[in-house]
N, C-alpha and C positions, 0 to 999 in steps of 0.2 A: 738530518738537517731538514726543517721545516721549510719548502718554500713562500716566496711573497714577490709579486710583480706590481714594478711600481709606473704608474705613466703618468709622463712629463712633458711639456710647452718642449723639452729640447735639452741635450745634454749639457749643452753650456748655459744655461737659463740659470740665474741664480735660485732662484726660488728650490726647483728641481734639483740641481747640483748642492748646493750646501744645507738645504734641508731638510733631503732626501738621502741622493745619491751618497753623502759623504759617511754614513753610516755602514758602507755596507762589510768593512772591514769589521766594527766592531760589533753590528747586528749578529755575525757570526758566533762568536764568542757567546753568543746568548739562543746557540740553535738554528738561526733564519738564516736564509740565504737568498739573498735580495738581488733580483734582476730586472733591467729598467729597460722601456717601451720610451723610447724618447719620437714624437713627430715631427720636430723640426730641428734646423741647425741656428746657430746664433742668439744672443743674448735675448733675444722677444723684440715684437714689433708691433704697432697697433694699425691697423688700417683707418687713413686720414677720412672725418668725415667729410669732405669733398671729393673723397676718391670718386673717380670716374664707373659708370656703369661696369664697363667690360673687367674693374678692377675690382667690384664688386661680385661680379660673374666667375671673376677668377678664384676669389676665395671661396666660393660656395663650392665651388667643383673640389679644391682642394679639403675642403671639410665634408664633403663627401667621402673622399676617396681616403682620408687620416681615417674617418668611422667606420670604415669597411676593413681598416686595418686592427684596429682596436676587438670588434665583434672577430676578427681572425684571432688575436692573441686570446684572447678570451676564451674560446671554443679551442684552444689547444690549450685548458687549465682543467683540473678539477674543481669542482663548486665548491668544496670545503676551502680552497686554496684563498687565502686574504690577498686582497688588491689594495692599493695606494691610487690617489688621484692626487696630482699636485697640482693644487688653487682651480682656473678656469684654459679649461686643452678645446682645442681647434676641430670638435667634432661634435655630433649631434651626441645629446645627452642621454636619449633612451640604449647606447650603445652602453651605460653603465646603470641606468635604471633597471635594466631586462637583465642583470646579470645577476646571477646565483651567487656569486659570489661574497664573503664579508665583506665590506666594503668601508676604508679608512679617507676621509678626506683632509688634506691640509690645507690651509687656507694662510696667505702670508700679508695679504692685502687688505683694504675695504672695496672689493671686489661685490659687496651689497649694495654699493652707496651707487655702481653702474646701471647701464642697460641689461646685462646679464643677473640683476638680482633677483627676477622668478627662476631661474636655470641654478641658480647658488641653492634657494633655499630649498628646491627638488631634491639638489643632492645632497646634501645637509639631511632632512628627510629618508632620505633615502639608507646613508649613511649609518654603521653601527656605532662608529666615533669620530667626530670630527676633532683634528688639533690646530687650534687657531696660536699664533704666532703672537699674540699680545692679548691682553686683558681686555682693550679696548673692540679689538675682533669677536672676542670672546662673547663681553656682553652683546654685541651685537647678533650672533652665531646661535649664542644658547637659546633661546627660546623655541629653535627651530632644529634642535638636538637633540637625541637619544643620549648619549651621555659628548662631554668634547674635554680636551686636555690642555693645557697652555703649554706651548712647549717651543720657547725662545728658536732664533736663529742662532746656530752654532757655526762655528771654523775648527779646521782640522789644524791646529795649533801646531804641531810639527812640521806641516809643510812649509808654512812660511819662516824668509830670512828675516832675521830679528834685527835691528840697527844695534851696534854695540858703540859705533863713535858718532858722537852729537854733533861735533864740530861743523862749519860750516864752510863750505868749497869755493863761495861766490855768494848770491842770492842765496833770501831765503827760500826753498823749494813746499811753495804750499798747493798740496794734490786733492786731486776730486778722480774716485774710481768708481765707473759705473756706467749705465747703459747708455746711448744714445739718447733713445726717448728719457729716460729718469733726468738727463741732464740739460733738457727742455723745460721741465716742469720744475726742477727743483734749484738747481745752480742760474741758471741763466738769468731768474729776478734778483738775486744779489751780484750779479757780475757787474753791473755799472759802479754799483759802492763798491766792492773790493777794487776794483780799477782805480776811485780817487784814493783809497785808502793806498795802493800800490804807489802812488807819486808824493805820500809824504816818508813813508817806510817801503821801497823800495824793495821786491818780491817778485821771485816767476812763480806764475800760474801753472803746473803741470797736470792734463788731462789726461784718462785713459782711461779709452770705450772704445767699444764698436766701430763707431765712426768719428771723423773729424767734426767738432762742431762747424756748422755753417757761419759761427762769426768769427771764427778766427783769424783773419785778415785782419780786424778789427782792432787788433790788443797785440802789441809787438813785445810785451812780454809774455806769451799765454804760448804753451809749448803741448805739442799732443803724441801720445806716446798707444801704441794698437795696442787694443787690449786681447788678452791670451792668458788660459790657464798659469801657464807659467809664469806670463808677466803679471799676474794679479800676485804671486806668493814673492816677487820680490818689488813689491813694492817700498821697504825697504831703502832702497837704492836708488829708490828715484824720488822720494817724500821726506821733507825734513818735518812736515805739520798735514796731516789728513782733517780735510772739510767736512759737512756733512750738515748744508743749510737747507732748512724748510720752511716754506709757506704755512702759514698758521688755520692749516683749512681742515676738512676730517679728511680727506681723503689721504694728504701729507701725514696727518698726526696718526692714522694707523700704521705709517712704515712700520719694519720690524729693524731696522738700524745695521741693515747686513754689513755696510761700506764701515761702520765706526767701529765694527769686532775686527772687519780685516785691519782697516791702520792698527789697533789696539795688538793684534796678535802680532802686527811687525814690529812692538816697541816703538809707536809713533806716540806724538803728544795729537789731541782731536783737537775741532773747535767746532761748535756745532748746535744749529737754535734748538733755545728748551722748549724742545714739542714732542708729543707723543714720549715712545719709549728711550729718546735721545737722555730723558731727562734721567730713566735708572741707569742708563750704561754711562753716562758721562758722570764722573765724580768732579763737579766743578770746584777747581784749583788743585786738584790730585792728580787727574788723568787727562784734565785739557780745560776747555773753558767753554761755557754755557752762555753763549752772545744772542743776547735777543733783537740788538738793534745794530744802526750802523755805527755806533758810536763802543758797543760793546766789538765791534767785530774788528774795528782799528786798534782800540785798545787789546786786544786777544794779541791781535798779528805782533803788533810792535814789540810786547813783552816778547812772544815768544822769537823776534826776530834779535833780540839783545840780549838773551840770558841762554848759553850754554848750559849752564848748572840746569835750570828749569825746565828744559829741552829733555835732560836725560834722566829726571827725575820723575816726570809724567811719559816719558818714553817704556820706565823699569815698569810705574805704578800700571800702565794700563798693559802692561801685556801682562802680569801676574795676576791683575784682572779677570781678563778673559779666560788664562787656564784654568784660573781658580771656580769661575760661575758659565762661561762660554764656550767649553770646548766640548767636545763629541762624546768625550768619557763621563763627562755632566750630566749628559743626558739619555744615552743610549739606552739605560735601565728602565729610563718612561716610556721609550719607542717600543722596549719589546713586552712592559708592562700590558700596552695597549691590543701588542698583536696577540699575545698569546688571551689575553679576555675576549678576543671578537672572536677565536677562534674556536672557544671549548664547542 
């Protein structure tokens, strides 16, 4: 068995976790044996540009002190031993420029379009293969590549509970699963319209993340549920319709759509603006609905709050979906594709 050490923002970090970590069952079957350098705990967090000096102060010492742990795992590898880097980690970069090692990087963001886009394209550069997570990373990615792979966000399709009855208990239960911050930038500008769209078709809002959003108070239907390994794989049980609204800007339109495979792997119906990769993973009127406006996003809700049949129809189509193009056995052949070329 080959090894491969992969380092990650954090074990629960999506990025890290389902486009890394969740391989490493079936990487085996293909020789590798993958073990993760995780720095942090919790879904990722960004430091507020008004953060205070001393919070300032405080990251640097900690990105300090993650890079002296990193150049530790590293100096306990052999050079020939292939590394993983997932997207942008919390430590000085020459701790992966100066390493001997082949070096694979994954990119799941528009992590170029930041302040860290000289630190991107070093390692990019640097990198034997980079796999960016959509086309759009991609074009962005290549020019500054040795060779790169597109290689989607995947879900471990068996872990999640599937809905098998569509019926409805009460409201309809429409969910947004996802980070804290992702639920700043992305949900919270269509939360006023889904609100008046809630007072003519009547709906609970169900959230789960990290934390409570700060307007909750706000919306006395809007219901928040912690988020957890576990409770991401039955979401199921708590979503009758999973969301998945974005801002029409590049930095949105490069997502790679993680939150629309989990609903899809639960047998959920989506609704979700056509931007970026939203647009291949959503089959509009098959597997959910493609709402550009607020007038598409009333219309989505309403039908799907009236039609049982349609609920379990695009509940079947999108989890056969995703086993069929989105699951781990889709793709693990590319992931060891790439380790074993950097490695000859």
């Amino acid at each position: 068995m080959k090894p491969v050490l992969a380092f990650t923002q954090g074990a629960d970090h999506p990025s890290g976790r389902l486009r890394i970590a969740a391989y490493e069952k079936q990487l085996s079957t293909h020789g590798w044996q993958l073990s993760m350098h995780h720095f942090a705990k919790g879904m990722g967090k960004s430091l507020s540009p008004s953060a205070a000096w001393w919070q300032r102060g405080v990251r640097r010492l900690h990105r300090n002190w993650q890079t002296r742990r990193a150049v530790q795992a590293l100096g306990q590898i052999p050079p020939e031993q292939p590394i993983i880097i997932s997207r942008e980690l919390p430590v000085h970069r020459h701790a992966f420029l100066d390493a001997r090692n082949p070096l694979v990087l994954d990119v799941d963001d528009a992590l170029y379009l930041g302040a860290g886009r000289d630190r991107l394209i070093e390692l990019c550069r640097r990198a034997q293969a980079v796999i960016c997570g959509n086309r759009m990373i991609a074009d962005n990615l290549e020019p500054f590549s040795r060779r790169y792979e597109v290689i989607p966000t995947v879900v471990d399709v068996d872990q999640y509970a599937v809905r098998t009855d569509y019926r409805l208990t009460g409201r309809l239960r429409v969910g947004w699963l996802g980070s804290s911050m992702s639920l700043n930038e992305t949900l919270l500008p269509w939360l006023e319209m889904m609100m008046v769209a809630g007072r003519e078709w009547p709906f609970e809002l169900v959230i789960i993340s990290d934390e409570p959003p700060r307007f909750m108070s706000r919306y006395a239907t809007l219901s928040f549920l912690k988020w957890s390994p576990p409770m991401e794989c039955t979401i199921a049980n708590h979503f009758d319709v999973g969301l998945m609204p974005l801002q029409n800007i590049a930095a949105q339109a490069a997502k790679c759509g993680a939150k629309i495979l989990q609903y899809m792997a639960a047998g959920l119906p989506v609704i979700a603006s056509p931007i970026g990769v939203n647009r291949e993973l959503v089959v509009d009127g098959i597997t959910g609905f493609l709402a550009d406006n607020a007038g598409d996003w009333r219309q989505a809700l309403q039908v799907l709050a009236d039609q049982e049949a349609l609920r379990r129809s695009m509940g079947h189509a999108s989890r056969a979906r995703v086993v069929t193009n989105y699951s781990i056995t889709c793709w693990v052949d590319r992931w060891a594709m790439v380790l074993n070329e950097i490695s000859r």
